[in-house]
C-alpha positions in Angstrom: 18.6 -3.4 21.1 18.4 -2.4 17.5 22.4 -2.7 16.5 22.6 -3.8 12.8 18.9 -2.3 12.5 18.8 0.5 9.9 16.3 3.9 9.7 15.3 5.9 6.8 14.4 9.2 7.6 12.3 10.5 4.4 11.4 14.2 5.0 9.9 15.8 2.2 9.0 18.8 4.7 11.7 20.7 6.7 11.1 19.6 10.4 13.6 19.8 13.6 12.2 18.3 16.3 10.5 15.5 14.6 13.3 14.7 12.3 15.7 14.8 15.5 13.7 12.5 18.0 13.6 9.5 15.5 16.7 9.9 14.5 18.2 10.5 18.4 15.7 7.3 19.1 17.2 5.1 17.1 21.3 5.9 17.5 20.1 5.7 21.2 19.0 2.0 20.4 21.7 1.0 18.5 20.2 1.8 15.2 21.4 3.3 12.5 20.1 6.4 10.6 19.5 7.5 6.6 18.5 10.8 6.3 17.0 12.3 3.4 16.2 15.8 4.2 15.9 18.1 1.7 14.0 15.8 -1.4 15.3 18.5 -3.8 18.8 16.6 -3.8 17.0 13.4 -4.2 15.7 11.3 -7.2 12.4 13.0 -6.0 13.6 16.3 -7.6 13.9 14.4 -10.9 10.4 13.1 -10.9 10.7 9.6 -8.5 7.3 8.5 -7.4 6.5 8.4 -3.7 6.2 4.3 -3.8 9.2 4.1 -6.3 11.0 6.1 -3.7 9.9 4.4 -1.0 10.7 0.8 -2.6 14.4 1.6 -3.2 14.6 3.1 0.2 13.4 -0.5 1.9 16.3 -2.2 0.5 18.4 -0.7 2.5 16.4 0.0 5.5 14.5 -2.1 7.5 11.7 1.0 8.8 10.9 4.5 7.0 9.9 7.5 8.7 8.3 9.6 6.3 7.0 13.1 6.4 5.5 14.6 3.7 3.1 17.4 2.2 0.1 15.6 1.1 -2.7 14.2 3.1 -2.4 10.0 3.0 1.1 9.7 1.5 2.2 7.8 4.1 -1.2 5.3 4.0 0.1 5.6 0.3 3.9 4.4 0.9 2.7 1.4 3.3 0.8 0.2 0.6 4.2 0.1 -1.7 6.3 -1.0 1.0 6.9 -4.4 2.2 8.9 -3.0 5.6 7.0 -0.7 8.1 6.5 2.8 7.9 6.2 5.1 10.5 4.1 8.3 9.9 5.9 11.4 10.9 3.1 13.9 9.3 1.5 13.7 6.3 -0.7 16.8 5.3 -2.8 19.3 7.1 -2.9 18.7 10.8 -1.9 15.1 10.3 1.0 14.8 12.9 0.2 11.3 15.1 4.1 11.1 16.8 3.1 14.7 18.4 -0.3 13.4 19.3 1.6 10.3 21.8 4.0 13.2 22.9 1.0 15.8 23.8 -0.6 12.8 25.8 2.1 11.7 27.4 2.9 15.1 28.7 -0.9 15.4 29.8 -0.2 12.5 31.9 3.2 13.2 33.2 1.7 16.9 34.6 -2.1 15.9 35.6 -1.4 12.1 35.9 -4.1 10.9 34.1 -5.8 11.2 30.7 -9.0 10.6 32.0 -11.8 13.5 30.9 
């Protein structure tokens, strides 16, 4: 489904299960995955801005995953991109991917997400 279709997986935070399911989803599609764990061995670690990072990274990919720190950043890298990106956390509490996954459970156990 998504052979020839490339991910960049930008995690400016250290994550496991988060960072695994999107990359898992997409070689399970077809896709293929660049992961950039670890921003310290990155450009970012030598002062690249978030949308400077973020533009480079769409010319080789055609989505971005990004996971980072500070509240908006990835309202912030959607402005800068021209390719979609996916929100994999960004700040305090701000983790939509395991919001779908806690209501999907809710509805595999009780079958409904009614009240």
């Amino acid at each position: 489904m998504l052979k020839g279709h490339v991910l960049a997986n930008l995690f400016y935070e250290p994550s496991t299960r988060t960072s695994s399911s999107f990359i898992a989803a997409m070689v399970r599609l077809g896709g293929s995955v660049i992961p950039i764990h670890g921003v310290q061995y990155s450009s970012v670690s030598k002062g690249e801005s978030l949308p400077d990072t973020v533009r480079t990274l769409e010319c080789y990919a055609d989505v971005i995953v990004l996971r980072h720190p500070e509240v908006g950043a990835s309202e912030v890298a959607a402005r800068y991109a021209s390719k979609p990106v996916i929100s994999a956390g960004d700040g305090v509490g701000e983790h939509p991917t395991q919001g779908l996954l806690d209501i999907y459970t809710i509805y595999t156990e009780l079958g409904t997400i009614d009240g």
